[in-house]
VEXLOKOL-35720 format. One record per residue (C-alpha): x, y, z; residue number from 1. Coordinates in steps of 0.1 Angstrom, whole numbers, always signed. Each point is the difference from the previous one (the first is absolute). Layout:
BEGIN
((X; Y; Z); NUM);
...
! end
This chain:
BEGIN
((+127; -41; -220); 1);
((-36; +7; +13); 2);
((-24; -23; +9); 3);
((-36; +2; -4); 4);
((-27; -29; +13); 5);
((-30; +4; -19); 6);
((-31; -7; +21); 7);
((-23; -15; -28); 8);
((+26; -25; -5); 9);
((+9; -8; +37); 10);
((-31; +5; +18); 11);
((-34; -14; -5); 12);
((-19; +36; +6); 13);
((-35; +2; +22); 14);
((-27; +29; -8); 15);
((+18; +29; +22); 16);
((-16; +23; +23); 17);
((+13; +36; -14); 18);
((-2; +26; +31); 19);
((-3; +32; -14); 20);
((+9; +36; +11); 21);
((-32; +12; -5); 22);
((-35; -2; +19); 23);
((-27; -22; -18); 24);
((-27; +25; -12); 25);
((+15; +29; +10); 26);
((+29; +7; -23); 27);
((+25; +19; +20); 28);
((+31; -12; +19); 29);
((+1; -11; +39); 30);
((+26; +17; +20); 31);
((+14; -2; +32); 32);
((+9; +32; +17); 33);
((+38; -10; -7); 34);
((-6; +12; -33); 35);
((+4; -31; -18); 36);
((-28; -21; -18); 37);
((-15; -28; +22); 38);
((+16; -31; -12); 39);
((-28; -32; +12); 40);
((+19; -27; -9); 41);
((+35; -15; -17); 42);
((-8; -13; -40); 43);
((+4; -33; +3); 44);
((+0; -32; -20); 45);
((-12; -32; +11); 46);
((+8; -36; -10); 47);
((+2; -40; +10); 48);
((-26; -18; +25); 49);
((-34; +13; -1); 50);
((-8; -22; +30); 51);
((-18; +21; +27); 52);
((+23; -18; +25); 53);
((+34; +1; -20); 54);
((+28; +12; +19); 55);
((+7; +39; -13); 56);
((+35; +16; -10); 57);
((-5; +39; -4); 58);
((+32; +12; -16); 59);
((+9; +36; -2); 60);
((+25; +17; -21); 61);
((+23; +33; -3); 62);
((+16; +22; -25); 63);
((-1; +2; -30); 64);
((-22; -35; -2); 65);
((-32; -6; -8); 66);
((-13; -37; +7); 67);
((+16; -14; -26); 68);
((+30; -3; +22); 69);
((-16; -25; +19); 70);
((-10; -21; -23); 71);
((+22; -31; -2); 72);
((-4; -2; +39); 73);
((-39; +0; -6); 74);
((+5; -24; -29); 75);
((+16; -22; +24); 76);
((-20; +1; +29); 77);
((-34; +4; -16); 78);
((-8; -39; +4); 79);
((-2; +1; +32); 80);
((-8; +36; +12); 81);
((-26; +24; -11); 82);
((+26; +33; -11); 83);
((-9; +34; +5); 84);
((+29; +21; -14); 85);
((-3; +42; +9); 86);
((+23; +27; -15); 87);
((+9; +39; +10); 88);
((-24; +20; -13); 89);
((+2; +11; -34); 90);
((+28; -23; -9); 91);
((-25; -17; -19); 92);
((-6; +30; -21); 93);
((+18; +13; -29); 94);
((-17; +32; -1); 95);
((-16; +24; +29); 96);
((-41; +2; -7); 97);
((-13; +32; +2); 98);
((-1; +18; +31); 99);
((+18; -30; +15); 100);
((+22; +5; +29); 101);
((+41; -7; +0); 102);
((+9; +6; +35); 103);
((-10; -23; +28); 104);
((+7; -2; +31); 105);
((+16; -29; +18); 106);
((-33; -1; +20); 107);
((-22; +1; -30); 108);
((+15; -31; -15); 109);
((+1; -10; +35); 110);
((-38; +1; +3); 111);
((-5; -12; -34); 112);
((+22; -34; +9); 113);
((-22; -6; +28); 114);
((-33; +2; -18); 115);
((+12; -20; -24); 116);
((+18; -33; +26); 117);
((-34; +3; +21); 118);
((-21; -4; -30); 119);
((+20; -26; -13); 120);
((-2; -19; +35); 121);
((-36; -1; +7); 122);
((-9; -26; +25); 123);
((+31; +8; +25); 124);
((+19; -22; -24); 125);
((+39; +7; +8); 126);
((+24; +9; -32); 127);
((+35; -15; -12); 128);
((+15; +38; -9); 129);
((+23; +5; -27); 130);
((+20; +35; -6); 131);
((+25; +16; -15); 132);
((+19; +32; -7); 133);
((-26; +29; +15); 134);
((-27; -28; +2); 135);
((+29; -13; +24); 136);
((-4; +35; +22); 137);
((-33; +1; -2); 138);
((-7; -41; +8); 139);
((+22; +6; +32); 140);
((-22; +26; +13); 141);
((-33; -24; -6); 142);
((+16; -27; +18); 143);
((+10; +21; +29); 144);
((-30; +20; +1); 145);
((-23; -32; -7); 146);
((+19; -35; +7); 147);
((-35; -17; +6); 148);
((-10; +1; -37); 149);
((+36; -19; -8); 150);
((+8; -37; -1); 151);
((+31; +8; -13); 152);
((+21; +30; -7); 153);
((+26; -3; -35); 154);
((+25; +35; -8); 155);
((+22; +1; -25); 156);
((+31; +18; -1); 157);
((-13; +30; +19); 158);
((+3; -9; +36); 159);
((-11; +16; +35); 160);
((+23; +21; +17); 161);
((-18; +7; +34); 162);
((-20; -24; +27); 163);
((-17; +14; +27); 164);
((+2; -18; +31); 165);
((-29; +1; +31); 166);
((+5; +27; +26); 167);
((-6; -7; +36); 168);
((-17; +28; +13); 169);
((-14; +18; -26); 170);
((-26; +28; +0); 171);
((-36; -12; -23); 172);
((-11; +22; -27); 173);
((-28; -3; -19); 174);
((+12; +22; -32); 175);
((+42; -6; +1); 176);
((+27; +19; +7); 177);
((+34; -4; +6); 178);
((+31; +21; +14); 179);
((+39; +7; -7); 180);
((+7; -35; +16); 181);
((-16; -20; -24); 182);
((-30; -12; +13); 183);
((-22; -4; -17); 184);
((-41; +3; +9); 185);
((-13; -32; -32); 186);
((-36; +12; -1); 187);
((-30; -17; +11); 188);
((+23; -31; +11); 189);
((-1; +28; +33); 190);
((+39; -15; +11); 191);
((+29; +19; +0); 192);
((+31; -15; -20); 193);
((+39; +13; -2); 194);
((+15; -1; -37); 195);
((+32; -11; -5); 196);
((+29; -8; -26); 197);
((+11; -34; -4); 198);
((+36; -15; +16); 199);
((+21; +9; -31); 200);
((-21; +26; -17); 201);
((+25; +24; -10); 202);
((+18; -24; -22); 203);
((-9; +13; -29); 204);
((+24; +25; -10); 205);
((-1; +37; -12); 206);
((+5; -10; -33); 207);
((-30; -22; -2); 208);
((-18; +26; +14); 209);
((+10; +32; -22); 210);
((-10; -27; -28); 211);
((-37; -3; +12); 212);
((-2; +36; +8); 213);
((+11; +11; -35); 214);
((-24; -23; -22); 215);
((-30; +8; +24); 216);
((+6; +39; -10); 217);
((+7; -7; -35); 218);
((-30; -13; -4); 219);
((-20; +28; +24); 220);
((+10; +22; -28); 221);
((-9; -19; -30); 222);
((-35; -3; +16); 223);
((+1; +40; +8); 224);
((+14; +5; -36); 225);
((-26; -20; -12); 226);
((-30; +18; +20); 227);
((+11; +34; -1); 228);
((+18; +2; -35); 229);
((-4; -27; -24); 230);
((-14; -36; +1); 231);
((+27; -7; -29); 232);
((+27; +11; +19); 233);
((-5; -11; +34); 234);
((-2; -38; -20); 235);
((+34; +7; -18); 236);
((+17; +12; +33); 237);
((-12; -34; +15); 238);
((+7; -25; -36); 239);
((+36; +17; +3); 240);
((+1; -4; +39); 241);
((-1; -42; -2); 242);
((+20; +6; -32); 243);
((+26; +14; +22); 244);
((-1; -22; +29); 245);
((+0; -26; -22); 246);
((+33; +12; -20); 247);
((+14; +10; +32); 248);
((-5; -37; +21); 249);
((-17; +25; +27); 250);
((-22; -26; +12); 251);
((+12; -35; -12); 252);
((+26; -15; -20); 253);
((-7; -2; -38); 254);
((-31; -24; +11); 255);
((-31; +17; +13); 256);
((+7; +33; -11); 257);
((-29; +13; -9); 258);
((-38; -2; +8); 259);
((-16; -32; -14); 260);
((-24; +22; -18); 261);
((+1; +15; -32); 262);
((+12; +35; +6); 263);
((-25; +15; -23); 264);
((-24; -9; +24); 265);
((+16; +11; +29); 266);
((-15; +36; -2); 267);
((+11; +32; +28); 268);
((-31; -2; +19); 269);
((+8; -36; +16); 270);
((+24; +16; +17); 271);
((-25; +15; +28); 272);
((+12; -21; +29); 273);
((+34; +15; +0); 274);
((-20; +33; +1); 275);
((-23; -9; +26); 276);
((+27; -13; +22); 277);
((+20; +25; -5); 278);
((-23; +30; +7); 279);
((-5; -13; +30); 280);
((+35; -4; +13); 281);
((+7; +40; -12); 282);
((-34; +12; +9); 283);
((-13; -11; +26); 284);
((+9; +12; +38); 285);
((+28; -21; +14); 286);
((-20; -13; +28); 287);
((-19; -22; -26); 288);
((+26; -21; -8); 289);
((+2; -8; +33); 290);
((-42; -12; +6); 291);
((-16; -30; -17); 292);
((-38; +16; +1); 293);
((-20; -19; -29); 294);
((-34; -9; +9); 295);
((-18; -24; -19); 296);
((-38; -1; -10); 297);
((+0; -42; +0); 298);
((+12; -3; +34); 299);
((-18; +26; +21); 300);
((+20; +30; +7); 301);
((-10; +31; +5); 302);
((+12; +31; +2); 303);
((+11; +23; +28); 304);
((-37; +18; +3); 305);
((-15; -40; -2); 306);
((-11; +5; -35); 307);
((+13; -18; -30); 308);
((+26; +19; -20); 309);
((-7; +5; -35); 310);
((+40; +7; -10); 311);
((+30; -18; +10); 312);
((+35; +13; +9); 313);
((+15; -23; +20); 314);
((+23; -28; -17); 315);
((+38; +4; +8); 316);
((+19; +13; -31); 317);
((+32; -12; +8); 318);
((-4; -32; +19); 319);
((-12; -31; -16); 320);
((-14; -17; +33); 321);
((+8; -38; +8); 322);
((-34; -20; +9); 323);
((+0; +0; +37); 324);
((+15; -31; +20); 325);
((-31; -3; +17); 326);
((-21; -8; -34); 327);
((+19; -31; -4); 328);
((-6; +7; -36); 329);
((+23; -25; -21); 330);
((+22; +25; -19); 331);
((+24; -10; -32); 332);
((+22; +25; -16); 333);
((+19; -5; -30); 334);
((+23; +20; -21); 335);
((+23; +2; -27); 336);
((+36; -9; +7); 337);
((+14; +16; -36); 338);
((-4; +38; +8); 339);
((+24; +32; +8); 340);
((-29; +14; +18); 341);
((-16; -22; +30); 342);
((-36; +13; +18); 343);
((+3; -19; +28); 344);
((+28; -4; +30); 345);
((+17; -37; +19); 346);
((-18; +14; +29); 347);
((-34; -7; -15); 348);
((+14; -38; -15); 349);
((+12; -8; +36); 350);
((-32; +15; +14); 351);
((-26; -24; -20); 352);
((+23; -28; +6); 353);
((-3; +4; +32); 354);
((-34; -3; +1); 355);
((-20; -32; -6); 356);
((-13; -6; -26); 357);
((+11; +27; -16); 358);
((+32; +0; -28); 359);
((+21; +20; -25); 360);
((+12; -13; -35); 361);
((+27; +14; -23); 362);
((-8; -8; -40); 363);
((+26; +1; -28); 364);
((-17; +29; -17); 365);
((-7; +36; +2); 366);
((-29; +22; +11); 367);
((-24; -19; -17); 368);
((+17; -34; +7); 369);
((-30; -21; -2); 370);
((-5; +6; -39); 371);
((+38; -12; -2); 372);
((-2; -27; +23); 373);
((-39; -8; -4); 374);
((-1; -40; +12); 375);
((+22; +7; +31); 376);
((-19; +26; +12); 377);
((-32; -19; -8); 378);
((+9; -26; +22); 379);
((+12; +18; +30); 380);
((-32; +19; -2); 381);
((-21; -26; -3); 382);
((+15; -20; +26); 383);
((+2; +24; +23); 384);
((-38; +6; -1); 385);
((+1; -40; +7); 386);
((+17; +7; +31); 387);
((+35; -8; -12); 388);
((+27; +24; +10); 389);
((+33; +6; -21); 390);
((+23; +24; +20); 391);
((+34; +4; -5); 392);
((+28; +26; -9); 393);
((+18; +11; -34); 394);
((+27; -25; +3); 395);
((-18; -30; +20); 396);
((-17; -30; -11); 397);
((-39; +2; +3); 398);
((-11; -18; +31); 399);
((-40; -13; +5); 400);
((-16; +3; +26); 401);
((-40; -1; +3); 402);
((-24; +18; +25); 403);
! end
């Protein structure tokens, strides 16, 4: 019951620009003192109007996908938009090259995501972004770390569980910080914000939790298996992981059960995110979770000794940050109403629908709901890039209303 979109027959394909892992002329690998190779950009694939002026979608996706994923969406838009789609690194891989690395951080991909949307957006030009699963954690950071380069701002099914509101009063910074309160120093910006849970955050329950806590470290150790013991392995302890949660209904109901990839290409080292994530959370000093101190090269930070930092640290692990209020950055979530487990809480849906122009939809699908329902989801998309706003509850009628 897999299902796999073949890009040659979906997607009219451009001459890509391949960023390797390895210097030009000098044959040995960058790294950054994390330890990691430097990644320099996301592999991307890029499709419809060639118009220098054409308004741009960049869509970003997560685990275990490649672009594929995305391509009905693109197949649909593509008339209209110029389509850049961007996956996780090495998800478009079936095999690690030689030397290659397996385990990067959240602010190498980080970095990587923001070569690759300023490069794509020459000009100034604002972005309609598209992302989901990790390219949903991931796209929530960009957008609250860089709501200028957005028109518009599309999640699916992984939605934000903070907001950080604008504290009166607050000390000025130029590197971050951030104490036991919850304020939080965000970089060069130089003002001081408080985080904060939405009203109704804690409804989901233990259950839901324990579920997303248990599949996260099942496949940590796949990807450790796979590193430290045996490629072959770590894949089979992953093949018979969605086999399971399939069997089991762990994640949906008999539809949507497993990854709308063929599993023989999902391979242990796609799993790195959960790693990355995760490491940090155990690892790191507790203070951390606490500070949101990422500096960014495109916008001008600098470091605490005025110099421009050459590593990154700084991007909350366990907060997936709402774009500020302030932004007025036009922000659509939607989800799949068809799962036992849920990444997002009501606090967030009453949260965006209480802010204009802004909206959450529920889909009769799973996790990757707009493969099951692909003209719906088209034409909420599309119309909400047309300033057309569809926001309404589970159990509600849709109701219009336009910006």
């Amino acid at each position: 019951n897999t299902l796999r979109l073949p890009l040659r027959s979906c997607l009219v394909r451009k001459p890509l620009k391949r960023h390797t892992q390895r210097e030009k002329g000098r044959g040995r690998t960058t790294r950054m003192s994390g330890g990691s190779p430097a990644l320099h950009a996301l592999p991307t694939i890029e499709v419809g109007d060639e118009r220098p002026d054409a308004p741009l979608v960049f869509m970003l996706s997560g685990f275990p996908d490649d672009h594929s994923v995305f391509a009905r969406l693109a197949e649909d838009l593509k008339e209209d938009f110029r389509v850049v789609i961007a996956c996780m690194p090495l998800h478009d891989q079936q095999s690690l090259r030689e030397d290659q690395a397996c385990n990067y951080s959240m602010e190498d991909v980080f970095y990587a995501l923001e070569n690759t949307v300023f490069e794509a957006s020459k000009g100034g030009r604002k972005l309609h972004f598209i992302c989901h699963d990790w390219g949903a954690w991931f796209g929530h950071h960009f957008a609250f770390l860089h709501p200028e380069k957005i028109e518009t701002f599309v999640a699916f099914d992984i939605g934000a569980n903070v907001k950080y509101l604008k504290r009166e009063g607050g000390s000025r910074s130029s590197n971050g910080g951030g104490g036991g309160d919850g304020t939080s120093e965000l970089g060069d910006r130089g003002r001081v914000y408080k985080r904060t849970g939405f009203r109704g955050q804690d409804d989901m329950n233990t259950s839901n939790k324990l579920k997303v806590l248990l599949y996260q470290w099942i496949f940590c150790l796949s990807f450790f298996t796979g590193k430290n013991i045996s490629g072959r392995l770590g894949d089979a302890m992953l093949h018979n992981s969605f086999k399971f949660f399939a069997w089991s209904e762990w994640f949906a109901p008999k539809s949507d059960r497993r990854p709308h990839r063929k599993l023989q290409e999902v391979h242990w080292f796609h799993c790195f995110p959960y790693v990355a994530i995760w490491s940090k959370i155990l690892c790191r000093e507790k203070g951390h979770m606490k500070k949101h101190t990422y500096v960014s090269r495109h916008t001008g930070g600098l470091a605490q000794d005025g110099t421009k930092p050459d590593t990154y640290s700084g991007l909350l692990p366990a907060y997936i940050p709402l774009p500020l209020d302030e932004s007025k950055l036009k922000v659509l979530f939607m989800y799949g109403k068809r799962k036992n487990v849920k990444f997002h809480s009501e606090g967030l849906k009453r949260e965006l629908h209480g802010r204009p122009g802004c909206a959450s939809v529920g889909v009769e699908g799973g996790h990757w709901f707009y493969l099951e329902e692909r003209e719906f989801t088209t034409k909420i998309v599309r119309d909400f890039f047309n300033g057309i706003v569809y926001n309404y509850a589970d159990a509600a009628a849709p109701k219009q209303s336009r910006l």
